[in-house]
TIMI-2910 file (N, C-alpha, C, CB; in pm, 1 decimal, decimal comma, always signed):
<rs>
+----------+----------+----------+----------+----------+----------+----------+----------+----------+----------+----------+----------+------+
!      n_x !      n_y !      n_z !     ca_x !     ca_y !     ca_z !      c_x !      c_y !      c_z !     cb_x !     cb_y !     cb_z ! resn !
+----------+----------+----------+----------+----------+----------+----------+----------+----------+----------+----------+----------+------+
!    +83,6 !   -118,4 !     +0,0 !     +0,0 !     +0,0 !     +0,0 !    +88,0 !   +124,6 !     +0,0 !    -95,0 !     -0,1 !   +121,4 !  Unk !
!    +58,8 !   +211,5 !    -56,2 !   +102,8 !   +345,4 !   -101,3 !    +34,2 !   +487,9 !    -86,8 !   +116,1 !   +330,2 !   -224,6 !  Unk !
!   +106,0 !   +559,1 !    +27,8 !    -23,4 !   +637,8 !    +75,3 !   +101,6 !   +803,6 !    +60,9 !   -112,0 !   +569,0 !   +292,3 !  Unk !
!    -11,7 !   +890,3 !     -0,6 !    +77,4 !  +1027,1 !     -2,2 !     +8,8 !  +1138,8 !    +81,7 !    +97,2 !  +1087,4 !   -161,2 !  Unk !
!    +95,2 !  +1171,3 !   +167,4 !    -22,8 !  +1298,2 !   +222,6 !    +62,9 !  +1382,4 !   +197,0 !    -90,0 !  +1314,9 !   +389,2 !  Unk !
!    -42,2 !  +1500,5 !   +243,0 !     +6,0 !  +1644,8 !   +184,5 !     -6,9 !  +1715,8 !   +324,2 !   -101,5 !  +1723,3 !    +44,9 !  Unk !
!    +87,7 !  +1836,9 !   +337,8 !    +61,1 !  +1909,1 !   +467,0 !   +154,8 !  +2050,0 !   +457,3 !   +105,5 !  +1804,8 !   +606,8 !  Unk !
!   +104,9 !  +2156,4 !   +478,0 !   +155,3 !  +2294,1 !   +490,4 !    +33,2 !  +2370,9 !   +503,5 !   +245,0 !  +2343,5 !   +369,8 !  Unk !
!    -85,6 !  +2346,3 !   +454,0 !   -190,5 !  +2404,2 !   +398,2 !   -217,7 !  +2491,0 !   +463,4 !   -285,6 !  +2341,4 !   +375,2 !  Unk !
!   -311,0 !  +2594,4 !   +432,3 !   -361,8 !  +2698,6 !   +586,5 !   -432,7 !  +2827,7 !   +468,7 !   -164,7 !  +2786,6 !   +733,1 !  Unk !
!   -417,3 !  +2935,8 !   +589,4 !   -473,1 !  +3055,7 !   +552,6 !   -361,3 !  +3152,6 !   +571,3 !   -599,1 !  +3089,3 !   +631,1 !  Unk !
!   -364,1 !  +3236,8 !   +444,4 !   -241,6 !  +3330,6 !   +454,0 !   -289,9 !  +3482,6 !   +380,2 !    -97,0 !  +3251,6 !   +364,6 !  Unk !
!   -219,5 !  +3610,7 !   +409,1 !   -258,9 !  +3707,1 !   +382,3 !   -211,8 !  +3666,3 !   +198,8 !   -197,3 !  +3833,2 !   +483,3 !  Unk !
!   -255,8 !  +3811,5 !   +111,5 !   -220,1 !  +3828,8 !    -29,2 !    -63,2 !  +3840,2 !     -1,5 !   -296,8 !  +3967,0 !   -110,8 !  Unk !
!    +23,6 !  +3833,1 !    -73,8 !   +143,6 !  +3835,9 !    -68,8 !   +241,9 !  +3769,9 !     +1,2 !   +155,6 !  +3919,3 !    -56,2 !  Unk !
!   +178,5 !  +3672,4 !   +104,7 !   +250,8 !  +3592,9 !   +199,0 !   +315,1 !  +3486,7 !   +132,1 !   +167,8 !  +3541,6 !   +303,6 !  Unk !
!   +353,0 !  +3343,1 !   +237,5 !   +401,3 !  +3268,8 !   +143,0 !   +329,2 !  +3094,6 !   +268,2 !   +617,9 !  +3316,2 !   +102,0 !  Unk !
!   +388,6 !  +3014,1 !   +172,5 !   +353,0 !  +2916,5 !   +211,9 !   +400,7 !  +2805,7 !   +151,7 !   +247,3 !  +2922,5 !   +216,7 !  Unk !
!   +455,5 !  +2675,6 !   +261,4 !   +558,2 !  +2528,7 !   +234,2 !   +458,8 !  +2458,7 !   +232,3 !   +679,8 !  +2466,3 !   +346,8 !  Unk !
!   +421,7 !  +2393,4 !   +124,8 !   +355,1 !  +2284,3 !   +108,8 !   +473,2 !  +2134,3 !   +135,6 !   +284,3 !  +2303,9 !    -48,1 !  Unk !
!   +423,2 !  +2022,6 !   +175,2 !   +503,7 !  +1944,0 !   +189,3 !   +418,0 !  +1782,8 !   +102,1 !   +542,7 !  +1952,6 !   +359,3 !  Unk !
!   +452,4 !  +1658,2 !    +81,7 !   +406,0 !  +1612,9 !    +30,5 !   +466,8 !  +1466,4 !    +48,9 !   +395,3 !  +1679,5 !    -64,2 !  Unk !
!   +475,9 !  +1341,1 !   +162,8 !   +509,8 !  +1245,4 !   +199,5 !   +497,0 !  +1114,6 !   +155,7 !   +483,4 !  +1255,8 !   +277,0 !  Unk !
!   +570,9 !  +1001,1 !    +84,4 !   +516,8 !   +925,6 !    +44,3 !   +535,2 !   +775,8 !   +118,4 !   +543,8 !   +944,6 !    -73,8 !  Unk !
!   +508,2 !   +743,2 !   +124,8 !   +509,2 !   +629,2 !   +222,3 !   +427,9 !   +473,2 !   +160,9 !   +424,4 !   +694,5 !   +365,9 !  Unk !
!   +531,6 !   +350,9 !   +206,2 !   +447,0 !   +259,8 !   +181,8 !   +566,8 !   +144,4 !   +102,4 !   +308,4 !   +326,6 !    +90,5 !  Unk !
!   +523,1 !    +60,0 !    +65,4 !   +642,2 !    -58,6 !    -30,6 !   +656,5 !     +1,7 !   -163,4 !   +576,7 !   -242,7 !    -65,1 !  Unk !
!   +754,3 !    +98,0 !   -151,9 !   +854,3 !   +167,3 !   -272,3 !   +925,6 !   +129,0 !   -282,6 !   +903,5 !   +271,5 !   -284,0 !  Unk !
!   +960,3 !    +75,3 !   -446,3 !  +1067,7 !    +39,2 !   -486,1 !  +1184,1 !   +171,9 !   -522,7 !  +1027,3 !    -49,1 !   -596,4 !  Unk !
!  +1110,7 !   +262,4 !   -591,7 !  +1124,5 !   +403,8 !   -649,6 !   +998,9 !   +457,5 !   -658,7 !  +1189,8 !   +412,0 !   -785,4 !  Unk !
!  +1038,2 !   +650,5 !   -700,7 !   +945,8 !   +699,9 !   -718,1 !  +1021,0 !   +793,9 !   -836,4 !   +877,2 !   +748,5 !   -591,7 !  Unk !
!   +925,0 !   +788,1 !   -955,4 !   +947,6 !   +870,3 !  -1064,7 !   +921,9 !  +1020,1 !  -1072,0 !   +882,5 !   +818,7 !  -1155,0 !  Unk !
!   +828,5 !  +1044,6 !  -1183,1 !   +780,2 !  +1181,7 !  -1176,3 !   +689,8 !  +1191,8 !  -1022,8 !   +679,5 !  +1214,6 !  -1324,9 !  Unk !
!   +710,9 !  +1360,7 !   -958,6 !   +619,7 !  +1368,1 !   -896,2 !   +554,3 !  +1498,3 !   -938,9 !   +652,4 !  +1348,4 !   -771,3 !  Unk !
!   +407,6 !  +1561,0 !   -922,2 !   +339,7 !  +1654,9 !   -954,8 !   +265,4 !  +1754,1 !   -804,7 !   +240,5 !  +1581,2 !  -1055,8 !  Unk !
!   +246,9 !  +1873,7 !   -845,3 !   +139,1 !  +1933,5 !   -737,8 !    +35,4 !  +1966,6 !   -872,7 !   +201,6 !  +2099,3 !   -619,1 !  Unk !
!    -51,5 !  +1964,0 !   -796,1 !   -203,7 !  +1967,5 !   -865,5 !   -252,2 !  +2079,0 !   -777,8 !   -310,8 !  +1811,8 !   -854,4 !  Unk !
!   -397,1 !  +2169,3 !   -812,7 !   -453,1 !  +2237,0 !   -762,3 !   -616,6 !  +2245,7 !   -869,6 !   -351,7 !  +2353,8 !   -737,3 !  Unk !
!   -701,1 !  +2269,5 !   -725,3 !   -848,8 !  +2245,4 !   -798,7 !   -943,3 !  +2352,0 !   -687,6 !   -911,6 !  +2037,9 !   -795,5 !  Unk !
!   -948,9 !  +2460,1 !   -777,0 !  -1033,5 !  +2541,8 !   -714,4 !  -1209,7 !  +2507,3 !   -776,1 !   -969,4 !  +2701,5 !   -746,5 !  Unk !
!  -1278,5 !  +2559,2 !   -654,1 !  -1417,3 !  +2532,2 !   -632,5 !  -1490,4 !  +2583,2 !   -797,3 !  -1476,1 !  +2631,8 !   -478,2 !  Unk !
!  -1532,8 !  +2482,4 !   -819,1 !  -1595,2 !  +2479,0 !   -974,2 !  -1498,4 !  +2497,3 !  -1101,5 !  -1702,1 !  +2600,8 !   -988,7 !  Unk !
!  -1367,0 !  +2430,2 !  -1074,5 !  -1277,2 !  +2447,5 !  -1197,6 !  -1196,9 !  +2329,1 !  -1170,0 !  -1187,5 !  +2593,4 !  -1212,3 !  Unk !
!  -1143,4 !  +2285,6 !  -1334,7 !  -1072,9 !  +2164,3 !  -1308,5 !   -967,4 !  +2159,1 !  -1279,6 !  -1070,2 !  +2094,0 !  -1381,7 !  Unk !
!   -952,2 !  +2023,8 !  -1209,8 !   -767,2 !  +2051,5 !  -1172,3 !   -690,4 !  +2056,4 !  -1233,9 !   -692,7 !  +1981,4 !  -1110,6 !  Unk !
!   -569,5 !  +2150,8 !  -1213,4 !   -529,8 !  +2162,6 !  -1280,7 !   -370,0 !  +2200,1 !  -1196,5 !   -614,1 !  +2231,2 !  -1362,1 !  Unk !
!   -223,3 !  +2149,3 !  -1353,2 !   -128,0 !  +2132,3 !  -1308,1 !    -84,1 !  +2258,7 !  -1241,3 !    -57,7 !  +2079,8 !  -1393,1 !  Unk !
!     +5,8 !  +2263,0 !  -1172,2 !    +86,8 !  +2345,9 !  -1089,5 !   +227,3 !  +2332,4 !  -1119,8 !    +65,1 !  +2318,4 !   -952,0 !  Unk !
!   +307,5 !  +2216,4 !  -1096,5 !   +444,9 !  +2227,9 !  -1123,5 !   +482,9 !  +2070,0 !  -1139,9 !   +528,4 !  +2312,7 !  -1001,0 !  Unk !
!   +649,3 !  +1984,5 !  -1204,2 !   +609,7 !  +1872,6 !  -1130,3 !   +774,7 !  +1872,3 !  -1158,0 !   +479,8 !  +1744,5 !  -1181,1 !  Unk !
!   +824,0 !  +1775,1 !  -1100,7 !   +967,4 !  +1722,9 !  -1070,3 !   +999,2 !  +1593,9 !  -1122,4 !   +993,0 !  +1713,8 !   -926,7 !  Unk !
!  +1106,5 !  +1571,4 !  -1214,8 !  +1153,5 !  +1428,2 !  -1240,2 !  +1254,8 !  +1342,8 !  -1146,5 !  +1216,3 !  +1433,7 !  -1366,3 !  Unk !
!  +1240,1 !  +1227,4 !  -1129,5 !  +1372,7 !  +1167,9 !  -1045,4 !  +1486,9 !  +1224,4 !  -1039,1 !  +1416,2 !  +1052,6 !  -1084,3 !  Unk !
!  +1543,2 !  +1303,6 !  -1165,7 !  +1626,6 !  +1369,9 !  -1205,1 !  +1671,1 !  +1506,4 !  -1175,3 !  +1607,1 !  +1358,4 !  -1292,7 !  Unk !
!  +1543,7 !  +1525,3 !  -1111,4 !  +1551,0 !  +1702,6 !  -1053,3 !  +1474,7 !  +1795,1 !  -1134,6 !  +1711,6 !  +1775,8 !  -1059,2 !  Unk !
!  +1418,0 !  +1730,3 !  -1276,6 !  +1418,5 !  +1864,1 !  -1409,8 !  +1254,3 !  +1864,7 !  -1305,7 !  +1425,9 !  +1812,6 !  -1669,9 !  Unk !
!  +1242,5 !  +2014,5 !  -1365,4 !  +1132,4 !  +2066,7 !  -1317,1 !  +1045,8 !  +2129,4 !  -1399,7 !  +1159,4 !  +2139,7 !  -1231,2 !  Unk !
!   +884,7 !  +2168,1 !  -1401,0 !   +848,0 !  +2224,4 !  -1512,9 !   +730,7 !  +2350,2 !  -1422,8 !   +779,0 !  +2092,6 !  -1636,7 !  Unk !
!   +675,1 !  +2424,7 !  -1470,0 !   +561,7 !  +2491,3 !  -1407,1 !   +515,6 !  +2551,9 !  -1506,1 !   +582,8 !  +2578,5 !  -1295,7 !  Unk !
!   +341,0 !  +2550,2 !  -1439,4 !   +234,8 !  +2620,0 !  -1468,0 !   +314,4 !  +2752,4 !  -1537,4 !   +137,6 !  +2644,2 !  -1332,5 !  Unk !
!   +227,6 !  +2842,0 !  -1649,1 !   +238,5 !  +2978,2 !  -1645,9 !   +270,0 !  +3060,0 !  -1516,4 !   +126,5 !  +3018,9 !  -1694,3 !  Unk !
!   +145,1 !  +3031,2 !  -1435,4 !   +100,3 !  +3071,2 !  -1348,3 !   +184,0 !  +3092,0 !  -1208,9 !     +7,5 !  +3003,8 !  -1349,1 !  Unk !
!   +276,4 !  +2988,9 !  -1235,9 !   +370,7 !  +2981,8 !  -1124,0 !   +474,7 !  +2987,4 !  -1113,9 !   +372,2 !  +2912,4 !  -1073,3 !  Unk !
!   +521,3 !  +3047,1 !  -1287,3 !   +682,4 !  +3078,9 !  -1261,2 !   +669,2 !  +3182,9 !  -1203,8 !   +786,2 !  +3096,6 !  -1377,5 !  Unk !
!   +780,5 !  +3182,3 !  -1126,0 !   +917,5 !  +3282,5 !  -1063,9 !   +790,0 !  +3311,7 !   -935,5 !   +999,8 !  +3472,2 !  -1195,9 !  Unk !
!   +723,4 !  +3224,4 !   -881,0 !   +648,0 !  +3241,9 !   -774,0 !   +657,9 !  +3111,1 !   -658,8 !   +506,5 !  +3265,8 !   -832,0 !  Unk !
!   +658,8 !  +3045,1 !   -738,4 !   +674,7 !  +2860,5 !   -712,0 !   +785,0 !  +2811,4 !   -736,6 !   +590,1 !  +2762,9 !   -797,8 !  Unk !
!   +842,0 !  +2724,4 !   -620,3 !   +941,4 !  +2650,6 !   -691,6 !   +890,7 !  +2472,2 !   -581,5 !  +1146,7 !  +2748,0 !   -666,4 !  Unk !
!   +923,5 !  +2400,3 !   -706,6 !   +894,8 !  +2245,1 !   -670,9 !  +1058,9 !  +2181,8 !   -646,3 !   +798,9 !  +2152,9 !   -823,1 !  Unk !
!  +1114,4 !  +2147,9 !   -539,2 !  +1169,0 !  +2017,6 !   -520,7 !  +1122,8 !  +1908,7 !   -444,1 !  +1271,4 !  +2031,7 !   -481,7 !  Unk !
!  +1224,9 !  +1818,0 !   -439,0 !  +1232,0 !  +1728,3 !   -412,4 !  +1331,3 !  +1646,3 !   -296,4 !  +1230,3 !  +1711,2 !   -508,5 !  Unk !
!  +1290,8 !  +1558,5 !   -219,7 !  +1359,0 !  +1487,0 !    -98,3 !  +1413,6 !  +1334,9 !   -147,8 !  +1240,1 !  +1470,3 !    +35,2 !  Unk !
!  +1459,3 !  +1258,0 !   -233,6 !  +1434,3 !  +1147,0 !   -261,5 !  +1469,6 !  +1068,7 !   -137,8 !  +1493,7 !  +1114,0 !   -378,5 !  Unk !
!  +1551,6 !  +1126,4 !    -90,6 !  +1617,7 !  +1001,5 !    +63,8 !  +1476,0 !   +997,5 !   +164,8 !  +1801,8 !  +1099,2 !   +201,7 !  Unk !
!  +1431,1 !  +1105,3 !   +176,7 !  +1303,8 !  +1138,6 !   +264,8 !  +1144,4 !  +1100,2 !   +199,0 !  +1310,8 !  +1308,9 !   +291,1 !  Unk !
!  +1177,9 !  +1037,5 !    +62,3 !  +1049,2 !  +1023,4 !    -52,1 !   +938,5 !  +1174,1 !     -2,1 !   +939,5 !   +822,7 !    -21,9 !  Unk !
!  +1000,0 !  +1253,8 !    -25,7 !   +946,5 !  +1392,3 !    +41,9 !   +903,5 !  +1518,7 !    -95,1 !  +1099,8 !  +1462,3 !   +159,1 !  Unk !
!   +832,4 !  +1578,2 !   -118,7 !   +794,1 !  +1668,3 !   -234,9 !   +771,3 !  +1769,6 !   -155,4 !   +674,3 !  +1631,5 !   -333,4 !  Unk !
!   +838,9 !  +1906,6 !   -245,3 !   +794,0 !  +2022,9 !   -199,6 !   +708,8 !  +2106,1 !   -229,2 !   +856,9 !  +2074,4 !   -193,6 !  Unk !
!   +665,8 !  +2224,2 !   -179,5 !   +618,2 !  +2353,3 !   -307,1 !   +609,7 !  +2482,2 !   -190,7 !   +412,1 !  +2318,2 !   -413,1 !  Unk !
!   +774,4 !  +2556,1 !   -219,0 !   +739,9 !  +2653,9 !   -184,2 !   +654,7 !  +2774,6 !   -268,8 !   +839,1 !  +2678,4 !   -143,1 !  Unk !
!   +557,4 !  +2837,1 !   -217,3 !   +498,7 !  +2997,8 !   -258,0 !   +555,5 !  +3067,2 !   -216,4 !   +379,1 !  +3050,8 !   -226,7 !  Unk !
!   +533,4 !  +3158,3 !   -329,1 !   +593,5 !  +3333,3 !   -210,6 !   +489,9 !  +3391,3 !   -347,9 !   +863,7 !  +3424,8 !   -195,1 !  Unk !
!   +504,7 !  +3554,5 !   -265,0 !   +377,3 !  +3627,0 !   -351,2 !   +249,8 !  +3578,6 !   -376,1 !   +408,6 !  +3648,8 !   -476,4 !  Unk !
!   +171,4 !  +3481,8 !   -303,5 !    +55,2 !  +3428,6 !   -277,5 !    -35,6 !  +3536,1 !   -343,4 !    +34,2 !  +3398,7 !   -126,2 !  Unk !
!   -159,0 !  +3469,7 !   -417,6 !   -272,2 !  +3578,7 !   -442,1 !   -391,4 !  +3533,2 !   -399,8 !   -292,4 !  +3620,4 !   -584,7 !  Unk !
!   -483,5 !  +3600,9 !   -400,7 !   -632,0 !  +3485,5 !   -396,0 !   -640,8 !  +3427,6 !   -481,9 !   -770,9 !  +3525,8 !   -390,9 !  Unk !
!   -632,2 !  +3419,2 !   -576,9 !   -677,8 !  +3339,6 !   -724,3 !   -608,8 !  +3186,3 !   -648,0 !   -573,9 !  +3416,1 !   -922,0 !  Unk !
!   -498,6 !  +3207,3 !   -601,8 !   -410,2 !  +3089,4 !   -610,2 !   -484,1 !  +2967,0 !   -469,9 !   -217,6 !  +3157,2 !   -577,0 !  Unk !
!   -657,6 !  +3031,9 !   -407,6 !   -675,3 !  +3016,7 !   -338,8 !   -760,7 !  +2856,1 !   -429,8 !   -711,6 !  +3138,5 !   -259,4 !  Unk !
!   -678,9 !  +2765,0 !   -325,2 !   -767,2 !  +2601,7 !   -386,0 !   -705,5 !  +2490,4 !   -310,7 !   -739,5 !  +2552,2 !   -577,3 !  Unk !
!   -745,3 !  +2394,0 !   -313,9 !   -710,8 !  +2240,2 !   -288,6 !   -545,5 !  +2200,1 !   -331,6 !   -825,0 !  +2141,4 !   -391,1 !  Unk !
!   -454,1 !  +2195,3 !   -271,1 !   -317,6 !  +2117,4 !   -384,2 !   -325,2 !  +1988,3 !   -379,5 !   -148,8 !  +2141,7 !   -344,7 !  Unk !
!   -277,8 !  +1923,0 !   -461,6 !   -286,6 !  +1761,4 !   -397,3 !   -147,6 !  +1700,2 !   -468,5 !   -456,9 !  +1654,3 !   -456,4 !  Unk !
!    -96,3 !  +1647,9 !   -412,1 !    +59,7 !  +1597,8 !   -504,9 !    -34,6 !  +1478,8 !   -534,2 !   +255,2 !  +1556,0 !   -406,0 !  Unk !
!    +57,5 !  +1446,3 !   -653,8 !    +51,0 !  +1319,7 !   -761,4 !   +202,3 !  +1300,9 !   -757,6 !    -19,9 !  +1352,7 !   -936,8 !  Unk !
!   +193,7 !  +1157,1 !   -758,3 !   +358,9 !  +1052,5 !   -800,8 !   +313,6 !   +902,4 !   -832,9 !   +494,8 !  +1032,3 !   -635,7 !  Unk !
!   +415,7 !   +920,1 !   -936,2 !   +408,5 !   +773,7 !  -1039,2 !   +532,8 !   +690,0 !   -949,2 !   +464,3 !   +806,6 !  -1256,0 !  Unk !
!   +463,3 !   +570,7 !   -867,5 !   +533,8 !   +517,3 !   -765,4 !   +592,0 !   +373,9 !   -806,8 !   +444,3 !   +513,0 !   -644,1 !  Unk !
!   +721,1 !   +328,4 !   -805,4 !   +756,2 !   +155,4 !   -870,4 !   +726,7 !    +96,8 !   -805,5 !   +879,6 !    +91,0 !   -900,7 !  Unk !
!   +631,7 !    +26,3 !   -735,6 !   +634,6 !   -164,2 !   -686,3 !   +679,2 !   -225,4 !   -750,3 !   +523,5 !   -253,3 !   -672,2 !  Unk !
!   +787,1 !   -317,8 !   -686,8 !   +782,3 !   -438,6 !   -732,6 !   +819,9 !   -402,2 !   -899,3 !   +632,2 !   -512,2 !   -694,0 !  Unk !
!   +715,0 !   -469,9 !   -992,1 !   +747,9 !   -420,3 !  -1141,4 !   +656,6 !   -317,4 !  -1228,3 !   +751,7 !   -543,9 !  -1225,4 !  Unk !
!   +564,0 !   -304,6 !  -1132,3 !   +489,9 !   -218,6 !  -1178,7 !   +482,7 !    -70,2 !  -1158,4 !   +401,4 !   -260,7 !  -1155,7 !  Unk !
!   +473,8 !    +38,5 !  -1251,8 !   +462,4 !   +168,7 !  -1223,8 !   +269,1 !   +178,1 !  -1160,9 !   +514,1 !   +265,0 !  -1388,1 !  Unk !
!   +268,5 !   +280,8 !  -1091,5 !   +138,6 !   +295,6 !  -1034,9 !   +147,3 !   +509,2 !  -1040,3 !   +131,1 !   +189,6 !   -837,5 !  Unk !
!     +7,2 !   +513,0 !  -1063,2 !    -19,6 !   +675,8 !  -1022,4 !    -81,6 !   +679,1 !   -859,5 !   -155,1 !   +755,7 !  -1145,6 !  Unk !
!    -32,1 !   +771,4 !   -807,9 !   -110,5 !   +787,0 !   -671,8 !   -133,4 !   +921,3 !   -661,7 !    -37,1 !   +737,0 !   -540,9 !  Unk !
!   -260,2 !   +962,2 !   -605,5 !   -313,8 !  +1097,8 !   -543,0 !   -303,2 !  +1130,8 !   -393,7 !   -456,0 !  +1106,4 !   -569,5 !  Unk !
!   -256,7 !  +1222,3 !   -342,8 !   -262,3 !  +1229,2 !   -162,9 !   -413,1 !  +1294,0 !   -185,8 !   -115,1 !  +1356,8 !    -52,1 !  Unk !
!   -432,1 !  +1337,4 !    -70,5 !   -617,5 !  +1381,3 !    -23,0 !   -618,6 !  +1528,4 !    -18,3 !   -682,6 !  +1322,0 !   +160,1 !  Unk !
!   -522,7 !  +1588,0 !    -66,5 !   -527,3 !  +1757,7 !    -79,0 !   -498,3 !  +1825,4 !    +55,4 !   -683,5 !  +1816,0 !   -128,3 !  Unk !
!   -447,7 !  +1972,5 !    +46,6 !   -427,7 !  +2056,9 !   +182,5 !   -505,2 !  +2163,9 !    +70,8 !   -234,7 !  +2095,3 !   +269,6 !  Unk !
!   -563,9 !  +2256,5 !   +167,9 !   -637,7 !  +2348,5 !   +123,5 !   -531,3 !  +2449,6 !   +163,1 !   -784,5 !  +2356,5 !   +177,4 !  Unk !
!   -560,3 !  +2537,6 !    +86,9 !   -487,3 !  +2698,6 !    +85,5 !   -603,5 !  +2804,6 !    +53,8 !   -354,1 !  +2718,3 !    -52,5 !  Unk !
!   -572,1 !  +2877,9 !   +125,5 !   -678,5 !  +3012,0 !   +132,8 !   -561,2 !  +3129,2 !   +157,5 !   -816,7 !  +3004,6 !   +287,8 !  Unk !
!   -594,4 !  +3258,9 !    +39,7 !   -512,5 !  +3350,8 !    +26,6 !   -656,4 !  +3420,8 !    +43,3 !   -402,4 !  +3362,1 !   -100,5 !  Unk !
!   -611,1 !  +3504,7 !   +134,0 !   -758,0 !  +3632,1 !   +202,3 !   -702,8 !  +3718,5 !   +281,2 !   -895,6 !  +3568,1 !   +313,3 !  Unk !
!   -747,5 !  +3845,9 !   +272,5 !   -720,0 !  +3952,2 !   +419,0 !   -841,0 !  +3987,2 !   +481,3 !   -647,8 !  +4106,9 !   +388,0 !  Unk !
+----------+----------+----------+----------+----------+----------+----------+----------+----------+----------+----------+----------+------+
</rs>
């Protein structure tokens, strides 16, 4: 079993910042690509940033030079720092990682941390 949670989440002023964190746990052989996702109320989810085993990284429009995604591999650990927070950016994150068992690749979803950007 293969379980990812997510945790930093909260409420923060416009312009603040905020560590998302993202844990993976369970019978890993490896873990490949990992992703942050975000899904605000009546819109689809949608990507945020994501990281290869390798380090390469990619992001949203939306989140260059605001976001940056690494990675823990010794800790099977995912990041996402914010800075310059807006409301818009106010939604659900949820990491995604394509996890090895054994011989098989698998996708997994954690259960989301909510973020709220408000004054």
């Amino acid at each position: 079993q293969v379980q990812l949670v997510e945790s930093g989440g909260g409420l923060v002023q416009p312009g603040g910042s905020l560590r998302l964190s993202c844990a993976v746990s369970g019978s890993i052989l490896r873990i490949n690509d990992m992703k942050w996702y975000r899904q605000a109320p009546g819109e689809q989810r949608q990507l945020v940033a994501g990281v290869t085993s390798r380090g390469i990284t990619n992001y949203a429009d939306f989140a260059k030079g605001r976001f940056t995604i690494s990675r823990d591999s010794a800790k099977n650990t995912m990041y996402l720092q914010m800075i310059g927070l807006k409301p818009e950016d106010t939604a659900v994150y949820y990491c995604n990682a394509d996890v090895v068992r054994f011989l098989t690749v698998n996708n997994y979803w954690g259960q989301g941390t909510q973020v709220t950007v408000s004054s």
